[in-house]
Residue frames as qw, qx, qy, qz and C-alpha x, y, z in Angstrom:
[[0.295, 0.866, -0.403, -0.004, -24.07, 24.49, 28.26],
 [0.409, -0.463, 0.775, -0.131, -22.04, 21.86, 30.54],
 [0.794, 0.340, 0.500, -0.056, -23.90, 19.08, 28.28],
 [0.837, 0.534, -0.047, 0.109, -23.10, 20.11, 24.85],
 [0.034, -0.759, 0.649, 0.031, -19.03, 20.41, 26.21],
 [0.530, -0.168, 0.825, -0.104, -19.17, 17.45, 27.75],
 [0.837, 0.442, 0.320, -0.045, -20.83, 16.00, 24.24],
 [0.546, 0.805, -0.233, -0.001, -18.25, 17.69, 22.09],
 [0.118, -0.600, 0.765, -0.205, -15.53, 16.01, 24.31],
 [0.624, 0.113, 0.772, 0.044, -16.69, 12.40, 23.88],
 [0.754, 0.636, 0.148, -0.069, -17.40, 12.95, 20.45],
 [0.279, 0.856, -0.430, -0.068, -14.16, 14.55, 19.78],
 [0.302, -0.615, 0.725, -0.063, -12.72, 11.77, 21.68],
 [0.822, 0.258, 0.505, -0.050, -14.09, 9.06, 19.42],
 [0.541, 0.815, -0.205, -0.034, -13.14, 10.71, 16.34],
 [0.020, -0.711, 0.696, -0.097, -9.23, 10.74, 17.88],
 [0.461, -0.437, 0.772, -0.003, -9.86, 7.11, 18.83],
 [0.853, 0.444, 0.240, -0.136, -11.06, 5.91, 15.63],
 [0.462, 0.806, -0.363, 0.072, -8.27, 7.61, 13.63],
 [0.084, -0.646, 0.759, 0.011, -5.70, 6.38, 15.70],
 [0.766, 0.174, 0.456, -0.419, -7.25, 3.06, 15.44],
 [0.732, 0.678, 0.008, -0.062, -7.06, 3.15, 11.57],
 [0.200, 0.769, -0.601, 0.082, -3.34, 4.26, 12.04],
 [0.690, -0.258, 0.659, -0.151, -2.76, 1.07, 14.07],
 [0.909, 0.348, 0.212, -0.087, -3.45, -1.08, 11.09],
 [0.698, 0.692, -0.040, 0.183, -0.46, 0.58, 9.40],
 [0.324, -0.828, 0.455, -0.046, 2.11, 2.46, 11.76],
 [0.020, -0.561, 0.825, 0.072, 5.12, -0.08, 11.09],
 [0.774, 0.242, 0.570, -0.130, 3.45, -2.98, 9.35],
 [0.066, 0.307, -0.698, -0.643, 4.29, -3.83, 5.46],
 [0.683, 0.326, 0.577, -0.307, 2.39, -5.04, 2.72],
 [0.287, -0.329, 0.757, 0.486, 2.75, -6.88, 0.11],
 [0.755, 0.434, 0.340, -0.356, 0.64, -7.83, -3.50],
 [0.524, -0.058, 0.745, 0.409, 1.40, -9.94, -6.52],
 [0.222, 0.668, 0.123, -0.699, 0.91, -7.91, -9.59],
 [0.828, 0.510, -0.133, -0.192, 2.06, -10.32, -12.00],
 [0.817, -0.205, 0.478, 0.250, 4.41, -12.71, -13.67],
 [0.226, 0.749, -0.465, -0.414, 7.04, -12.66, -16.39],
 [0.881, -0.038, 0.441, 0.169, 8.06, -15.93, -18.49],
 [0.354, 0.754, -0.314, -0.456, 10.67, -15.47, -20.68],
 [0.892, 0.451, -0.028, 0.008, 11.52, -17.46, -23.73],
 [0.036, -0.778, 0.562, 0.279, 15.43, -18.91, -23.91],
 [0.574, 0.430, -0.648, -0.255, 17.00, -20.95, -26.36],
 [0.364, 0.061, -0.873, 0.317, 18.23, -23.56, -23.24],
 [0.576, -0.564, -0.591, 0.027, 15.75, -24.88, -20.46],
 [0.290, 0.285, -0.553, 0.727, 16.19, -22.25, -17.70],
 [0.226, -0.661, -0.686, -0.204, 14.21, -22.72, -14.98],
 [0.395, -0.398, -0.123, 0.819, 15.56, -19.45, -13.45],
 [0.061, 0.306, 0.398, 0.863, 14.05, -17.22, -16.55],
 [0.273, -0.632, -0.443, -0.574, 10.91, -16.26, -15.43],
 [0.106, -0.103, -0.528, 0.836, 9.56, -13.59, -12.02],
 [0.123, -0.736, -0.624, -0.233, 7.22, -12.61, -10.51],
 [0.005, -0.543, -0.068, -0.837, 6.25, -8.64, -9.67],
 [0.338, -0.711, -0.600, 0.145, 5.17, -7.67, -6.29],
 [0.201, 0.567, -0.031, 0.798, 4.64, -4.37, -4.82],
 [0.626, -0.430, -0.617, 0.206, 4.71, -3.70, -1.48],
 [0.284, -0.751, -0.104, -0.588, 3.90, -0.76, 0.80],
 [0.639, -0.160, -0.601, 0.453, 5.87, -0.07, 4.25],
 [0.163, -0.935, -0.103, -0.296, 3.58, 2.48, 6.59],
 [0.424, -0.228, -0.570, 0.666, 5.65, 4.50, 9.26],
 [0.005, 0.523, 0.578, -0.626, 4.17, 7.45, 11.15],
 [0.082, 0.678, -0.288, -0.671, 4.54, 10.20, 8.08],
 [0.237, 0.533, -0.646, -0.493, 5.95, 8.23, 5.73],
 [0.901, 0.316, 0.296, 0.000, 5.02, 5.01, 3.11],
 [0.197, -0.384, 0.744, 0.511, 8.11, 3.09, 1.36],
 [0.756, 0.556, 0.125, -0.322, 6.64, 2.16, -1.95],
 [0.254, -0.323, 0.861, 0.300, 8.96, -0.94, -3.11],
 [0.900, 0.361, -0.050, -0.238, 8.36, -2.88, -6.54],
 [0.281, -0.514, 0.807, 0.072, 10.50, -6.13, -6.62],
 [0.847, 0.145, -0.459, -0.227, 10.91, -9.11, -9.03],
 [0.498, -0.214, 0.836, 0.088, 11.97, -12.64, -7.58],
 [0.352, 0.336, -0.822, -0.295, 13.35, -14.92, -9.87],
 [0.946, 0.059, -0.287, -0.139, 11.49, -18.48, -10.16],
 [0.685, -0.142, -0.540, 0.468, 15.32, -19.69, -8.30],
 [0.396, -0.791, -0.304, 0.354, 14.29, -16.78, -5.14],
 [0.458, -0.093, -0.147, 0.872, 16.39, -13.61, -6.51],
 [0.033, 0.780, 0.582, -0.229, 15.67, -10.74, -6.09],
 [0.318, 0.233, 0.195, 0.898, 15.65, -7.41, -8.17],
 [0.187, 0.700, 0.265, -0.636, 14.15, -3.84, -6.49],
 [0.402, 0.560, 0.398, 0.605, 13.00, -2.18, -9.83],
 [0.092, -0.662, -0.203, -0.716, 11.74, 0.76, -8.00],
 [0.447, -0.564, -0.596, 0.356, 11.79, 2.06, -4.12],
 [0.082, -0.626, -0.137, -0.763, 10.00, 5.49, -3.38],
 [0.213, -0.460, -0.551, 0.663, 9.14, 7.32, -0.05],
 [0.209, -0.557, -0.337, -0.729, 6.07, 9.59, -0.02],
 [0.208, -0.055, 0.573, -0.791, 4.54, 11.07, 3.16],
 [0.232, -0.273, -0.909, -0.214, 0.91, 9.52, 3.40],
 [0.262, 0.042, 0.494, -0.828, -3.06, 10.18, 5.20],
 [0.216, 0.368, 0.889, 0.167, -5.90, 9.30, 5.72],
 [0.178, -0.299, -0.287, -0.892, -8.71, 10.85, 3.81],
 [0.377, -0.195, 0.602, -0.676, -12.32, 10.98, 5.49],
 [0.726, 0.269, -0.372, -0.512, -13.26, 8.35, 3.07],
 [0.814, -0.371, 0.424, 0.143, -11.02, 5.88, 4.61],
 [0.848, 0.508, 0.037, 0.149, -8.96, 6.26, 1.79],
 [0.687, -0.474, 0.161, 0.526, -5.23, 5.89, 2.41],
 [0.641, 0.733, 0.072, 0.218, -3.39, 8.75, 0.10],
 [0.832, 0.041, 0.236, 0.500, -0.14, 9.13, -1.28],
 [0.280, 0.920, 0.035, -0.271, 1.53, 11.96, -2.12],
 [0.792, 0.057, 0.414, 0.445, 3.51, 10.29, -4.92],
 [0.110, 0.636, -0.215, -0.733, 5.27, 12.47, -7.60],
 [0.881, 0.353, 0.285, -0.138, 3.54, 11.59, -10.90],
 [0.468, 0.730, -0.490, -0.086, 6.93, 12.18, -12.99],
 [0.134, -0.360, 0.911, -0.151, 8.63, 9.34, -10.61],
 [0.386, 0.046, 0.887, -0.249, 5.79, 6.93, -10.94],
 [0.437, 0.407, -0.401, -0.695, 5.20, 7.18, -14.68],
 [0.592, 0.107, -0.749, -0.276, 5.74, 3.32, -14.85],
 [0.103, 0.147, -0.836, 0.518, 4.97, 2.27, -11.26],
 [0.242, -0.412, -0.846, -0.237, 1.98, 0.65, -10.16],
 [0.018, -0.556, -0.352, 0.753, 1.15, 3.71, -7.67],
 [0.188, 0.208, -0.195, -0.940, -0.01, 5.30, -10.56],
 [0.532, -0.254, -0.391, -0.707, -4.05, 5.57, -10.68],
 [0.531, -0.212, -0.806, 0.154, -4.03, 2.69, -8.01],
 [0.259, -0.527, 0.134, -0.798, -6.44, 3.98, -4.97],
 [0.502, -0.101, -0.809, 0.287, -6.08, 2.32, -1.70],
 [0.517, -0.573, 0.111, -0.627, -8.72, 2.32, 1.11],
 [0.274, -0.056, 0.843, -0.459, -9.11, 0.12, 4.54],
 [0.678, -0.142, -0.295, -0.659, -11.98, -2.08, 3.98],
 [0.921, -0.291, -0.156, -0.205, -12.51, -4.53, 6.97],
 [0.659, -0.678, 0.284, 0.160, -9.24, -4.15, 8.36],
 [0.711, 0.179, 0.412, 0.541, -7.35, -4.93, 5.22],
 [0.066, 0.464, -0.246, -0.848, -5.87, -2.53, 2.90],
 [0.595, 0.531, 0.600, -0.058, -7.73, -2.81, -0.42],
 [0.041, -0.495, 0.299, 0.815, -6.80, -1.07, -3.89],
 [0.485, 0.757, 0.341, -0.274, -8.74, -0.01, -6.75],
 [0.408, -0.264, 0.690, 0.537, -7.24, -0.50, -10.61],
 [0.391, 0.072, -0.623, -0.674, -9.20, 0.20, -13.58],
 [0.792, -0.141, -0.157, -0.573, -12.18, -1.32, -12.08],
 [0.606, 0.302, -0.723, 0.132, -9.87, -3.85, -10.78],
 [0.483, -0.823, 0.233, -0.187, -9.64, -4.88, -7.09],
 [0.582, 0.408, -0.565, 0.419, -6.25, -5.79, -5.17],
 [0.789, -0.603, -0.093, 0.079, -5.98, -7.07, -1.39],
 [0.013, -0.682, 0.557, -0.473, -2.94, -6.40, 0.42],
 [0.808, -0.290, -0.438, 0.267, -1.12, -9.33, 2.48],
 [0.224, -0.887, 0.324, -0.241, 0.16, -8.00, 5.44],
 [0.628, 0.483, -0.515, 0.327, 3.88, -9.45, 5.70]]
């Protein structure tokens, strides 16, 4: 009987240090991905016309900020979109979101399924994949 405690107490205590482990990667850390580019057509040379789209992903304990931002070709910047969503992990390693789908009708969080995969975040797009820089 003293054996299988004493197993269920090192097991249990792996389990706790894996997860927290996993949480490490994220607990206050950002990330960032390039999701595309705009070019836009004007009558005069500007070389200011065209951005590019990132979306980036800021973990704290509970919560994920879910920012989408253009910079301008001359460095501005425009938020288009900044959400807060509590967050967990599944037992898949799969990081989820509990996003509302009416707020993120146009927002790359929608369908986009993000797991750990070798220390990195990793997301999943229409058959697509997306790394995560960490910032």
């Amino acid at each position: 009987m003293k054996k299988r405690i004493l197993f269920l107490i090192v097991i249990n205590s792996f389990i706790t240090l894996h997860a927290q482990s996993k949480n490490d990667l994220l607990i206050n850390k950002t990330f960032s991905i390039n999701i595309g580019s705009v070019c836009e057509e004007t009558p005069e040379p500007n070389p200011c016309a065209g951005f590019e789209i990132f979306f980036i992903l800021h973990f704290t304990k509970n919560n994920v900020s879910v920012l989408e931002k253009n910079i301008s070709s001359c460095d501005s910047e425009d938020i288009v979109s900044k959400l807060n969503y509590k967050w967990e992990f599944t037992k898949n390693s799969e990081i989820k979101i509990y996003s509302n789908s009416k707020e993120i009708q146009y927002n790359f969080l929608k369908d986009l399924v993000l797991k750990i995969e070798k220390k990195k975040i990793v997301g999943y797009k229409k058959n697509k994949r997306f790394e995560f820089e960490k910032l």
